[in-house]
Every structure is written in structure tokens, then in C-alpha cells.
C-alpha positions as CSV (number, residue, x, y, z in Angstrom):
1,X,141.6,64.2,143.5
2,X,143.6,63.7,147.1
3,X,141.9,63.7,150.1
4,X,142.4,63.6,153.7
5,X,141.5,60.7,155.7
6,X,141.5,61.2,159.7
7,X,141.4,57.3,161.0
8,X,139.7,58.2,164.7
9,X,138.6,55.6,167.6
10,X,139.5,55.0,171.1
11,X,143.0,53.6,171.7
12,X,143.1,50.1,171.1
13,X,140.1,50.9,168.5
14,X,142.1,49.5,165.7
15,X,143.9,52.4,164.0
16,X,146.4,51.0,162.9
17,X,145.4,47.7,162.0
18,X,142.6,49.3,159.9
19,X,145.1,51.7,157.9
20,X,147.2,48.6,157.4
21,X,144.2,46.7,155.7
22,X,143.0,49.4,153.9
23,X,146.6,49.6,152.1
24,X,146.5,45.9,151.8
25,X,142.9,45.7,150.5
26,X,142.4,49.2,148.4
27,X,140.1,47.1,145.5
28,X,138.3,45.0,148.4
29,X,135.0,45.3,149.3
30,X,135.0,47.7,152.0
31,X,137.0,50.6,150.6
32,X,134.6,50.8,147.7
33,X,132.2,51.1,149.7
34,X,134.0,53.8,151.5
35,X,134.7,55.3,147.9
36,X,138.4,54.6,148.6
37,X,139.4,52.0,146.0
38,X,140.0,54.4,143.3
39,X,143.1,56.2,145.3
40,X,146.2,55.6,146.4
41,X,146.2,54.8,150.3
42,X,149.2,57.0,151.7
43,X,149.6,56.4,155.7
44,X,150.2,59.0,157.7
45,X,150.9,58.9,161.8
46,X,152.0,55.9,162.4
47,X,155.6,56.2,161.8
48,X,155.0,58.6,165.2
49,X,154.3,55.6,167.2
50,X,156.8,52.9,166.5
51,X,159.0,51.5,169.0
52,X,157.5,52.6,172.0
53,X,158.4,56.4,171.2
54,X,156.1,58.9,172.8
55,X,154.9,61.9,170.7
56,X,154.8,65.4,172.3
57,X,152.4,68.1,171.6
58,X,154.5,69.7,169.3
59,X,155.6,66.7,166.6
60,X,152.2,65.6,165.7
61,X,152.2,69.3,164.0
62,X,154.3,68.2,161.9
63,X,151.7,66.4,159.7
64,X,150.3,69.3,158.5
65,X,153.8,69.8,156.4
66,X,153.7,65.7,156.2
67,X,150.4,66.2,154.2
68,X,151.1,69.0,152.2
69,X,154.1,67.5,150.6
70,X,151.9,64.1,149.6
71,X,149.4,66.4,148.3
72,X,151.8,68.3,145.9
73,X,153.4,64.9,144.5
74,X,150.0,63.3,144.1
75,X,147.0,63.3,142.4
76,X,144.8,60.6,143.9
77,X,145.8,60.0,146.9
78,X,143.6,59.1,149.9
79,X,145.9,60.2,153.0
80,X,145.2,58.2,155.8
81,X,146.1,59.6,159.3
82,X,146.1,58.0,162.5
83,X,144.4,60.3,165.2
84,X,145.4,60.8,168.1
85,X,144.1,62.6,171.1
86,X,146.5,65.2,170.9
87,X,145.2,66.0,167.5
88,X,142.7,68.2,168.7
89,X,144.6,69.3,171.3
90,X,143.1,73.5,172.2
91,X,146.9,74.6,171.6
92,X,147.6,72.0,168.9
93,X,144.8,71.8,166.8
94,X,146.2,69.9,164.1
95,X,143.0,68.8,162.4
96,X,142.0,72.7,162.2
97,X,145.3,73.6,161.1
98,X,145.3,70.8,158.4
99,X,142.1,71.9,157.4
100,X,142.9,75.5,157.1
101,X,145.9,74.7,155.3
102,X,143.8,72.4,152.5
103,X,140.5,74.2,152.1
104,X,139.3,72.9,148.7
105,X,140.8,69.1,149.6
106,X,138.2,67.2,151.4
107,X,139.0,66.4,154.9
108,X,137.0,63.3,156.2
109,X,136.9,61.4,159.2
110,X,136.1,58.0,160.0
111,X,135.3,56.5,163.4
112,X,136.2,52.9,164.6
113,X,133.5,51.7,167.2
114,X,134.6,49.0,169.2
115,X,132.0,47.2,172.1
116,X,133.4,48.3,175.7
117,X,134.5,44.9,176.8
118,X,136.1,44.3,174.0
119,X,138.0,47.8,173.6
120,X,139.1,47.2,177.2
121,X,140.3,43.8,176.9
122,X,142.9,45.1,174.1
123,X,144.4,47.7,176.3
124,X,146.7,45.7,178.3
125,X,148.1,44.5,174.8
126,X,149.4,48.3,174.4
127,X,152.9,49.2,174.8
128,X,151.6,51.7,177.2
129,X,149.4,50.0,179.6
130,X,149.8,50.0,183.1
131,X,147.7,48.4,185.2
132,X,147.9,50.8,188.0
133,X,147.9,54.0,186.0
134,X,145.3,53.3,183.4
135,X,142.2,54.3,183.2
136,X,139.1,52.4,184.1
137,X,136.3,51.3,181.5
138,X,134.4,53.9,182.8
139,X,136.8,56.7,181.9
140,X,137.6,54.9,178.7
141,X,133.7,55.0,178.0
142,X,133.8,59.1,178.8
143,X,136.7,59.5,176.6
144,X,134.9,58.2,173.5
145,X,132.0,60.3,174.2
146,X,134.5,63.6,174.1
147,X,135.6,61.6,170.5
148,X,131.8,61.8,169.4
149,X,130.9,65.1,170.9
150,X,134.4,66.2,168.8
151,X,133.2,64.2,165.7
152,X,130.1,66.3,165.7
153,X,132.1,69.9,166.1
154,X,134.4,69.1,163.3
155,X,131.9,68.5,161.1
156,X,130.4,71.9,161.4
157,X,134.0,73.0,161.1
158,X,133.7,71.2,157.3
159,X,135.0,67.9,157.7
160,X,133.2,64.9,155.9
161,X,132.1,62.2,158.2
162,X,133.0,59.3,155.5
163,X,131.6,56.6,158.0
164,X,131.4,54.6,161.6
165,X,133.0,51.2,161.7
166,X,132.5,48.8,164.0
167,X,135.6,47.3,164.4
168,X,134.9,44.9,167.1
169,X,135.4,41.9,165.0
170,X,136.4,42.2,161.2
171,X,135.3,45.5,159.5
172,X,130.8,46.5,159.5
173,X,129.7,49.9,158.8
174,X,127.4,51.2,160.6
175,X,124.5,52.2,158.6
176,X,122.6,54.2,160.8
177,X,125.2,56.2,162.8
178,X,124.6,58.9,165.3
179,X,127.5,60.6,164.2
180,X,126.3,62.1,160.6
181,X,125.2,65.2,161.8
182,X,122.4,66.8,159.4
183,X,121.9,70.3,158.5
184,X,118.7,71.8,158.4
């Protein structure tokens, strides 16, 4: 069976890098414990972010028909996709939208965590950075609390949370996270 695999986190969480060593170790350790080793790890996003190009609103809709066109070639895919902010976007939506469009393919999310310090001492390595238009720690701390608020929405929208990461050095999940929201 395909699924759908949202790769979320802060910038300079580790996207990428994760995506790229879960295609490089499907049979390792972690993705069975994920439940990933079985499938075939397609990445999705990235290509979007080569190069220094910036991606408006409007192109990252354009994984919904990405997605859809992996899913009807394969059978056992796991579809990794690199979020990004926009994603969720109130006029973009492409999470909903991809979810809407796949309703009996699970859509899962997983969350890198990466320590403060450490998530803001990797932002100057970013393309992007600049030092006098970034934003501090402090608005890098509220942004990842929007993430986890949004984390807890889309699950009661139907979306699997698969697991937290720390990613702050190597690869740990996170047994106990906050973000597994229960129903009663």
C-alpha cells in the first residue's frame, strides 16, 4: 500500500537531510521502526528548493498532481514530502488538498525536533539567511509552536502522526511526544 509522508520541522530542522537518509537507509534501523522499510521511499519537494530558487504560493500546489501520478505507478511507495510553511498556507492548503484528493491513502506526518541553540546555529548555513532580516530565536521558537499547534489540527483533519524526531544530533524518537493527540 502507498502512503503519504509529510517530513515537517523548523527550517534548518533537517528536512532534507532526513529524506536523504531515509532513501539511503530504507532497511536501517530507524525506518523499521517507523514501519518504512517495507516501501519504496519516493521524495517529493525538494526538487522545489534547489539552487537557491524560491517557491511561490502557487507551485507548491503542484504536489498534489506530483503525488497523484507516484500513486498510480506504484504500489508501495512511501512518498516523502518536504513541508514547507506554505503548505498550509489558508489559501494554499496543500496538505488538505492532498488529503482530499487521497482519502483512503494514509497521510502521516512526522516532526523533526531540533534543541533551540542548535536549530539557530544552522540558520546562517541556509541559502537564505540574512543576518539583518532574519528572525530572532525567539520568533523562531513561536514559529514552531504554530508547527505544533498545526500538527495537532491536522490530525483531527485525519492525518497519522507517524512520530517526533529529535534530530539534533543523529536520528532519536521521541517516545513520549506531546504531539500524538488522543481521542477520547
Amino acid at each position: 500500500m502507498n502512503r503519504i509522508v509529510w517530513v515537517m520541522g523548523q527550517s534548518a530542522a533537517g528536512k532534507e537531510t532526513f529524506i536523504q537518509y531515509a532513501i539511503n537507509n530504507p532497511d536501517g534501523e530507524l525506518m523499521r521502526k517507523l514501519g518504512y522499510s517495507n516501501n519504496k521511499i519516493i521524495p517529493v519537494g525538494d526538487d522545489y528548493h534547489r539552487n537557491g530558487i524560491i517557491v511561490n504560493y502557487h507551485d507548491r500546489v503542484k504536489i498534489v498532481d506530483i503525488v497523484l501520478d507516484f500513486i498510480n505507478k506504484e504500489t508501495n511507495a512511501a512518498i516523502f514530502i518536504k513541508w514547507q510553511y506554505t503548505d498550509n498556507d489558508e489559501h494554499n492548503d496543500v496538505i488538505r488538498k492532498l488529503k482530499d484528493a487521497t482519502p483512503d491513502i494514509p497521510n502521516e506526518m512526522i516532526m523533526l525536533s531540533v534543541e533551540s541553540d542548535t536549530l539557530y546555529a544552522r540558520l546562517p548555513n541556509k541559502w537564505w539567511w540574512n543576518e539583518s532580516t532574519s528572525s530572532t530565536q525567539e520568533q523562531m521558537n513561536d514559529v514552531v509552536k504554530i508547527l505544533r499547534y498545526n500538527i495537532l489540527r491536522w490530525q483531527c483533519r485525519g492525518l497519522i502522526f507517524t512520530a517526533e524526531i529529535d534530530a539534533t544530533d543523529g536520528y532519536k524518537i521521541i517516545e513520549n511526544s506531546k504531539l500524538k493527540y488522543e481521542r477520547n
